[in-house]
GUVEX-287777 format. One record per residue (C-alpha): residue number from 1; residue in one letter; x, y negated, z. Coordinates in steps of 0.05 Angstrom, whole numbers. Each point is the difference from the previous one (the first is absolute). Layout:
<node num="NUM" residu="a" u="X" v="Y" w="Z"/>
...
# end
This chain:
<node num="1" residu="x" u="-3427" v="-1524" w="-3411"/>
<node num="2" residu="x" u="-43" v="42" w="45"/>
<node num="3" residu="x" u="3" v="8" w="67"/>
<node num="4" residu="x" u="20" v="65" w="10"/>
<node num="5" residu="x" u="42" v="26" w="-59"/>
<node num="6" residu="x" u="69" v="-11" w="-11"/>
<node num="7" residu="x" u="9" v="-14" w="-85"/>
<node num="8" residu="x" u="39" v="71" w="8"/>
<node num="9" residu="x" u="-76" v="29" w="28"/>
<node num="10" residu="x" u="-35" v="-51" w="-45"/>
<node num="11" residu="x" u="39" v="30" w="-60"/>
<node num="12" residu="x" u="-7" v="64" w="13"/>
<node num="13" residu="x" u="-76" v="3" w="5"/>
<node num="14" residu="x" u="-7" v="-39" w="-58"/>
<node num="15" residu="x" u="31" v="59" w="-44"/>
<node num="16" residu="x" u="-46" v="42" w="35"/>
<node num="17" residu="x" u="-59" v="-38" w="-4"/>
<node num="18" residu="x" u="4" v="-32" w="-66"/>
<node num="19" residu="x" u="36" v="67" w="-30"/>
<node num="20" residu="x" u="48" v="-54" w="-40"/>
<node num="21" residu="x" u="75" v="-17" w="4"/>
<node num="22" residu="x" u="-13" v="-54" w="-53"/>
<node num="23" residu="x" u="27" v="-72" w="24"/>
<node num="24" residu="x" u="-19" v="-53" w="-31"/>
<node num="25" residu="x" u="41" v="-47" w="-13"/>
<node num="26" residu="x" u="-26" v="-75" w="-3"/>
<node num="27" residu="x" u="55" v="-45" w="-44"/>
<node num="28" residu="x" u="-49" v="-56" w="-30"/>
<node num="29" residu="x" u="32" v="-33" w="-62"/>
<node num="30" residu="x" u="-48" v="-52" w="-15"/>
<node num="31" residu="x" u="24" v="-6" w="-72"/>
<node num="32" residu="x" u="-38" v="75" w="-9"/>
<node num="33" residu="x" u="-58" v="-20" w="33"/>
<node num="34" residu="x" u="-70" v="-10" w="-46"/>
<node num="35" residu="x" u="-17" v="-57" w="-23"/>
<node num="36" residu="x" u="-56" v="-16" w="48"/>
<node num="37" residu="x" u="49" v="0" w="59"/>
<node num="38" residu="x" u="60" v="-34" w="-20"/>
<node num="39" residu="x" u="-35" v="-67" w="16"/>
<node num="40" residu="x" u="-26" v="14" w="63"/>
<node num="41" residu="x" u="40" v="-33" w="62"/>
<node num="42" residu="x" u="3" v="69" w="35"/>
<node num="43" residu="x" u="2" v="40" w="-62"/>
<node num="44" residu="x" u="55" v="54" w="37"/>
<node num="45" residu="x" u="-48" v="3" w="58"/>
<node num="46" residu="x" u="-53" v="13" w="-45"/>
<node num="47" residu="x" u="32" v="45" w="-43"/>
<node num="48" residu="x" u="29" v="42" w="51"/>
<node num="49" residu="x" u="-58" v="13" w="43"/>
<node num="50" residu="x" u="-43" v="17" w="-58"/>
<node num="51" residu="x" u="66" v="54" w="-20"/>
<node num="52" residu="x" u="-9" v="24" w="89"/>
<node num="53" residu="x" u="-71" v="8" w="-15"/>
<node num="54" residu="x" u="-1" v="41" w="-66"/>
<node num="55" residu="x" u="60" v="44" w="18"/>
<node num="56" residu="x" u="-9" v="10" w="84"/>
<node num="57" residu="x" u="-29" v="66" w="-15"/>
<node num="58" residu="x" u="54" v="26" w="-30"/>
<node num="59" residu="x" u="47" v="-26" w="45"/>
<node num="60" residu="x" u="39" v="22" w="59"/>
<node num="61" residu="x" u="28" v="-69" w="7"/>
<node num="62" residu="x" u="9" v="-73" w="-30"/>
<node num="63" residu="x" u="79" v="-20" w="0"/>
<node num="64" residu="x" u="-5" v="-90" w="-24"/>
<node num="65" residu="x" u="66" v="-17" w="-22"/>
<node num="66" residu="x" u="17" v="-61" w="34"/>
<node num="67" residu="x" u="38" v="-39" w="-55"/>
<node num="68" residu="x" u="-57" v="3" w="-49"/>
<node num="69" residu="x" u="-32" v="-44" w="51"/>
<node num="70" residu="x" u="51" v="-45" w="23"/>
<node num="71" residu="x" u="23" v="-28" w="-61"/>
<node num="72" residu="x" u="-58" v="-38" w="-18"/>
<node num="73" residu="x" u="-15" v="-18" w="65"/>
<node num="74" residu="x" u="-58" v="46" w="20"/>
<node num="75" residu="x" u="23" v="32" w="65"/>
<node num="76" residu="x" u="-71" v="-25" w="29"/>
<node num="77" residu="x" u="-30" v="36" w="-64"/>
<node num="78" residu="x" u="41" v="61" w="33"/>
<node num="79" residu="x" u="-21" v="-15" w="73"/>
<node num="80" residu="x" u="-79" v="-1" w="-17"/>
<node num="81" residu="x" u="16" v="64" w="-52"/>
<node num="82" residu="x" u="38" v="43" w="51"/>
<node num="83" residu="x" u="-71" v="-28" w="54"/>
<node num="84" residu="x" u="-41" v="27" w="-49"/>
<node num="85" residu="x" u="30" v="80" w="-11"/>
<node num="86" residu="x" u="2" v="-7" w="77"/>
<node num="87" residu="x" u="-65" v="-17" w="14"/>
<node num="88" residu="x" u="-38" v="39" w="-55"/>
<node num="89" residu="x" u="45" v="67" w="-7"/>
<node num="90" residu="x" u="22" v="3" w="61"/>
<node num="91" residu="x" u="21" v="70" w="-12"/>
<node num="92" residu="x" u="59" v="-19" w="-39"/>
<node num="93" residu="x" u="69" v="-19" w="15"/>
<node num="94" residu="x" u="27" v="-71" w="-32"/>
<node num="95" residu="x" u="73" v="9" w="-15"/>
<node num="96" residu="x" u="34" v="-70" w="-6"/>
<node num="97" residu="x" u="55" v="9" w="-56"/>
<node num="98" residu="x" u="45" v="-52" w="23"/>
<node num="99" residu="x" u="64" v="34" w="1"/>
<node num="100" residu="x" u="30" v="-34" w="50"/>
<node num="101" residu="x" u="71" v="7" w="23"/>
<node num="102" residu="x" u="22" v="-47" w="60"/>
<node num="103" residu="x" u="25" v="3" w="77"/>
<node num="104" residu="x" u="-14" v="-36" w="71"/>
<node num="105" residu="x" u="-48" v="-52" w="10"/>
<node num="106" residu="x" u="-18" v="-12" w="-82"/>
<node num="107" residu="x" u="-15" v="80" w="-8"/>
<node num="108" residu="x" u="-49" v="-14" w="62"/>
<node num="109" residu="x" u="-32" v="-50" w="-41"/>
<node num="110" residu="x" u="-8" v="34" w="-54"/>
<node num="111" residu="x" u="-34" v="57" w="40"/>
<node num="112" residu="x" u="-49" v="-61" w="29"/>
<node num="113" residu="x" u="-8" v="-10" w="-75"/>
<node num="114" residu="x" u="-24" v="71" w="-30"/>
<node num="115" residu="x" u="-39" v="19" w="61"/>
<node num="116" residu="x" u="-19" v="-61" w="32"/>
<node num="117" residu="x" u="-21" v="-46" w="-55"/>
<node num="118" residu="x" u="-21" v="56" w="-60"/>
<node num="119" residu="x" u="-21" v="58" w="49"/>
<node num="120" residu="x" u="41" v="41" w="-36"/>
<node num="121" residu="x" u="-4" v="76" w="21"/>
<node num="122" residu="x" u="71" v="2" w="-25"/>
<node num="123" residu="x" u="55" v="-34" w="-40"/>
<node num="124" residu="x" u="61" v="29" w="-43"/>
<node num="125" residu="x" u="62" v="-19" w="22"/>
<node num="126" residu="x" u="84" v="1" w="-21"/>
<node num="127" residu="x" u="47" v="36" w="47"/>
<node num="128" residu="x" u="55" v="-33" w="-26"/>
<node num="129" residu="x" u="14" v="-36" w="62"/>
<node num="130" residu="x" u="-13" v="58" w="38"/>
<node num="131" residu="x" u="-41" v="20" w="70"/>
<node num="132" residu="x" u="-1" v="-64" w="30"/>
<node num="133" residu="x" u="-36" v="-37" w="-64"/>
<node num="134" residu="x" u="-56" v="54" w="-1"/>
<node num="135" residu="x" u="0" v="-2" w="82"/>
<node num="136" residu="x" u="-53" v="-58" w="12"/>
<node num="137" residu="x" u="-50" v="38" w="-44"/>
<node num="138" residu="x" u="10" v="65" w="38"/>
<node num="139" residu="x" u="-27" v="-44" w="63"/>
<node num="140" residu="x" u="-70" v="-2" w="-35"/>
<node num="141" residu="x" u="-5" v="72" w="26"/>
<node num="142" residu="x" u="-68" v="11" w="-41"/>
<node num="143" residu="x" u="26" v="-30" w="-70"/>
<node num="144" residu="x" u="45" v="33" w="-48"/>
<node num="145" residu="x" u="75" v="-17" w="-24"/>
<node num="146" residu="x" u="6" v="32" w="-69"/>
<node num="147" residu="x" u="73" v="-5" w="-24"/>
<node num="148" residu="x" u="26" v="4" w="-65"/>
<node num="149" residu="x" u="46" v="59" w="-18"/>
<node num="150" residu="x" u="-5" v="20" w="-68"/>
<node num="151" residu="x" u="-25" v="-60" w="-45"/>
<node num="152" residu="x" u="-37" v="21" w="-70"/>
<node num="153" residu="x" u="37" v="-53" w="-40"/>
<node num="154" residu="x" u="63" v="28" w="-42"/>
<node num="155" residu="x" u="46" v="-56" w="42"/>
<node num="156" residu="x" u="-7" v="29" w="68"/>
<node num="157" residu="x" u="45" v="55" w="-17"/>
<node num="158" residu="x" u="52" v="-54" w="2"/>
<node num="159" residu="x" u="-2" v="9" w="71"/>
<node num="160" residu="x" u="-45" v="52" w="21"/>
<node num="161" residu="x" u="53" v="61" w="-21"/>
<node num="162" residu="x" u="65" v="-37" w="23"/>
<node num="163" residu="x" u="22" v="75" w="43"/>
<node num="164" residu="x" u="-7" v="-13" w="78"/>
<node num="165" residu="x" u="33" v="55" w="37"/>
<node num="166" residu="x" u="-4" v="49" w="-65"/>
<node num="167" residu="x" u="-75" v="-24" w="-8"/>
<node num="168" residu="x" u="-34" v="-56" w="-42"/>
<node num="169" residu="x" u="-14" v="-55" w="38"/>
<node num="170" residu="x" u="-70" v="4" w="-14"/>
<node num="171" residu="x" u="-10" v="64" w="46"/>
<node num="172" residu="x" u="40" v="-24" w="49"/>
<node num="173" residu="x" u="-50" v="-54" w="10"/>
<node num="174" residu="x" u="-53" v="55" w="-1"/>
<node num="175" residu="x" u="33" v="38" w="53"/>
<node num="176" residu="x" u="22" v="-64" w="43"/>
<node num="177" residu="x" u="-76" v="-26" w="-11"/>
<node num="178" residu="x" u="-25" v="79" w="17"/>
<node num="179" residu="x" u="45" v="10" w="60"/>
<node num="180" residu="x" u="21" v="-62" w="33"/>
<node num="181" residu="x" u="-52" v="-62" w="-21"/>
<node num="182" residu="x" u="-64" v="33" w="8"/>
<node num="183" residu="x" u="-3" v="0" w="71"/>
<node num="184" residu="x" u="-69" v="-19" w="8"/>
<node num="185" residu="x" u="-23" v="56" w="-60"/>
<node num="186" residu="x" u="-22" v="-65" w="-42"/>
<node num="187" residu="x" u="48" v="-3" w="-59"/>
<node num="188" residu="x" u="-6" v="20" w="-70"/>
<node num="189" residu="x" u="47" v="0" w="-60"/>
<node num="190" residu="x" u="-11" v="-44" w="-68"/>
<node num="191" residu="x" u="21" v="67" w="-51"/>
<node num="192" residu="x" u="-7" v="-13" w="-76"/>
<node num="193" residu="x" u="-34" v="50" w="-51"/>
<node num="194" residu="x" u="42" v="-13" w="-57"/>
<node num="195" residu="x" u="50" v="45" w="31"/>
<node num="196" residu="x" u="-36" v="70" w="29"/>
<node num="197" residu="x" u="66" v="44" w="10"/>
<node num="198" residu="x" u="17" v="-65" w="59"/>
<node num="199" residu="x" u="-63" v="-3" w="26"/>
<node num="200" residu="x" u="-7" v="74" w="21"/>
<node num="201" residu="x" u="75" v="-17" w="26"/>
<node num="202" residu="x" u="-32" v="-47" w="51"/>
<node num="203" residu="x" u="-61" v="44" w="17"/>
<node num="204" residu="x" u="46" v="50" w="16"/>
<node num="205" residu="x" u="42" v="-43" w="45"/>
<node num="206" residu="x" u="-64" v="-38" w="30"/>
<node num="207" residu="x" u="-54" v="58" w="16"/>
<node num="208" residu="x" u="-71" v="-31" w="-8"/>
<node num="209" residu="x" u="20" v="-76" w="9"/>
<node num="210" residu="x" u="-39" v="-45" w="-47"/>
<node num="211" residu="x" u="29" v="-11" w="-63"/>
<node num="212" residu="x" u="-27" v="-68" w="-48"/>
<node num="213" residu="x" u="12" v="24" w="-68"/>
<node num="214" residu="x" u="-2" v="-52" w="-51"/>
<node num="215" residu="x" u="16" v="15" w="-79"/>
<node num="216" residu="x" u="-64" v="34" w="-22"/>
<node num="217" residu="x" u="-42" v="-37" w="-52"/>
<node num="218" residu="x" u="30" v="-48" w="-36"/>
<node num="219" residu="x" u="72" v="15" w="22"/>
<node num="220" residu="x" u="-7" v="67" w="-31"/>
<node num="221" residu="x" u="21" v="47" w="53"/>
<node num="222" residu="x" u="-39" v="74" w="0"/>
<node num="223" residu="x" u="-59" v="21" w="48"/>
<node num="224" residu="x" u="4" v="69" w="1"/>
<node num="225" residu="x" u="82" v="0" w="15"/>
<node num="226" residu="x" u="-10" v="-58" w="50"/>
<node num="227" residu="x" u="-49" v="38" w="37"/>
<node num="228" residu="x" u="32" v="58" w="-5"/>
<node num="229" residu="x" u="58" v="-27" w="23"/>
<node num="230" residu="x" u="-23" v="-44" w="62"/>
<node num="231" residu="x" u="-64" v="35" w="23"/>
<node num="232" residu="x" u="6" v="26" w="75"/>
<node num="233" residu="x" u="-29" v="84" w="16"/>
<node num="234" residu="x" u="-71" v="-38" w="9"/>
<node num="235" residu="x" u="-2" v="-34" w="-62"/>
<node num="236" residu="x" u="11" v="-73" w="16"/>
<node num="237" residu="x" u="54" v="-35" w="27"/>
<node num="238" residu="x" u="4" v="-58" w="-54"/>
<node num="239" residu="x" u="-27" v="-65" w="-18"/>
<node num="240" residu="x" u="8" v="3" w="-83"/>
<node num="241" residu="x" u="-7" v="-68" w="-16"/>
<node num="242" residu="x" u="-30" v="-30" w="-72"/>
<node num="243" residu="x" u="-12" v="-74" w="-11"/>
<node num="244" residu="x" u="8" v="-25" w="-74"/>
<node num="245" residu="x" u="-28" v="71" w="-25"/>
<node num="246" residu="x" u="-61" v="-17" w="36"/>
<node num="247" residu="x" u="-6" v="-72" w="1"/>
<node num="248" residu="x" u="3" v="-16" w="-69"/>
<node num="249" residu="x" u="-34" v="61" w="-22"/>
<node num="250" residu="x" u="-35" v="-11" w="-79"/>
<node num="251" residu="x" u="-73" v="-8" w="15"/>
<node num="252" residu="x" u="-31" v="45" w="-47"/>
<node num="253" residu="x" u="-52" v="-55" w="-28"/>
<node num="254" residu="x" u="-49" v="47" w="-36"/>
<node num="255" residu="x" u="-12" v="34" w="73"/>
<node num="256" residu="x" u="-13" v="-72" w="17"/>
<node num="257" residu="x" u="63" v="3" w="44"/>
<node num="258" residu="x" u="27" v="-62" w="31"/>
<node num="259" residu="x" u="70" v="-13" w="43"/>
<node num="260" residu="x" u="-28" v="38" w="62"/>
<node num="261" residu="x" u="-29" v="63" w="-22"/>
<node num="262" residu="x" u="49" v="13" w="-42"/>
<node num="263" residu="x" u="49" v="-5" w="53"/>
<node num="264" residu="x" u="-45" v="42" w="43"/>
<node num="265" residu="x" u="-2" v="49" w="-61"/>
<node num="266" residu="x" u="75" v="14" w="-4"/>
<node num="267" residu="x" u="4" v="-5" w="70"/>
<node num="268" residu="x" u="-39" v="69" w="18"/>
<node num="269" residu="x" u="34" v="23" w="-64"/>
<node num="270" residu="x" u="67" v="-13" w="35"/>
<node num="271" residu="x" u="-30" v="30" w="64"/>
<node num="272" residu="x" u="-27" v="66" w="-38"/>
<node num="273" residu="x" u="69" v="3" w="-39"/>
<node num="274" residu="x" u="34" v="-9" w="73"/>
<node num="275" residu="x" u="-46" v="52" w="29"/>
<node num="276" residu="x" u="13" v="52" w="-52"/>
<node num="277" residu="x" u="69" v="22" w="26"/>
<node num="278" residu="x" u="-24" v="-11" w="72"/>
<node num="279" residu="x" u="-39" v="49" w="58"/>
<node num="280" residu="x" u="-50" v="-59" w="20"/>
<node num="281" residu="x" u="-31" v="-15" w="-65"/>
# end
């Protein structure tokens, strides 16, 4: 993390500077990995970092989802991955998805965890159990707390429009996020593509709060209505996030493509697809 920017400021020049809302999302399955790697002892370390390296251009940030990690044992593989964006692209923010939900002294923990341990810029989290489970993050007054609020899988409408006060539930965590948790201007909002009419819901509720928008790619939601949709007046404003789209992109052999460039390839395709609909590109 740097010294002097908050992940809010760290975003924020990163859409500027890299003129990209493109996150990348980092979910290694080692069962798609080539051949070459599956052997190796650190293969996710290896394949991932080769994945930060081809696609950091196009990027405005790198979100590692934790349980991609965990389950085969490979947090260290995280810890030295997470080192490495740090120390060689500085520039952008590391969102931890962890999605965690829980209160008091394990919630503290769990904050030690993200930005302690992984040097996580920021890390998603449930509001579920409301302020006082996202409250121990908000004390890293440089990180970010992005909460989820309207989830890109189908099943989250099985909560997420239950009517709160003759609203869905899911804007009611926008506005209680937007109003009365972001006391330290650090929080953003975990919004899904696959549903554009909701998402410029929660922009309108939220002004120009950072939204992660996952559902692009191979989830199928659309670019030009989910920018549309969540952009801010500048142009920015979101983190749209790909990962399997990109990861396990077809290397086009007769270019003499392998795992990496291809990525790299749909990557700034992503970007320039992003960019399109957008006043930065």
């Amino acid at each position: 993390m740097s010294d002097t920017l908050t992940f809010i400021e760290k975003l924020a020049q990163s859409w500027d500077d890299r003129r990209s809302l493109l996150c990348v999302g980092l979910d290694p399955d080692v069962g798609r990995f080539p051949a070459h790697l599956k052997a190796q002892p650190d293969a996710i370390y290896l394949f991932c970092k080769a994945i930060v390296d081809a696609t950091a251009e196009a990027a405005c940030c790198f979100k590692p989802q934790i349980a991609y990690f965990a389950a085969l044992a490979a947090e260290d593989q995280l810890e030295a991955l997470c080192q490495y964006i740090a120390e060689n692209y500085p520039a952008l923010p590391i969102i931890l998805d962890a999605k965690r939900g829980d209160i008091g002294a394990t919630a503290e923990q769990y904050a030690r965890e993200a930005f302690e341990r992984y040097g996580a810029d920021a890390v998603t989290l449930s509001p579920y159990m409301g302020f006082d489970s996202v409250a121990p993050y908000l004390e890293w007054k440089d990180r970010g707390a992005i909460v989820l609020c309207r989830t890109s899988n189908p099943g989250g409408s099985d909560l997420q429009f239950l009517p709160v006060d003759g609203k869905p539930l899911y804007l009611h965590v926008a506005q209680m996020v937007a109003t009365k948790w972001n006391t330290n201007g650090q929080c953003g909002l975990v919004v899904g593509a696959t549903f554009p009419a909701e998402l410029a819901q929660v922009r309108t509720v939220v002004g120009d709060m950072p939204l992660l928008v996952p559902g692009i790619g191979a989830q199928g939601g659309d670019v030009e209505a989910t920018v549309q949709a969540g952009r801010t007046a500048r142009g920015t404003g979101m983190m749209i996030n790909s990962s399997r789209a990109i990861l396990y992109a077809k290397p086009d052999v007769a270019k003499g493509e392998d795992f990496a460039a291809a990525a790299r390839r749909v990557a700034f395709e992503t970007r320039d697809a992003i960019n399109r609909f957008t006043a930065i590109g």
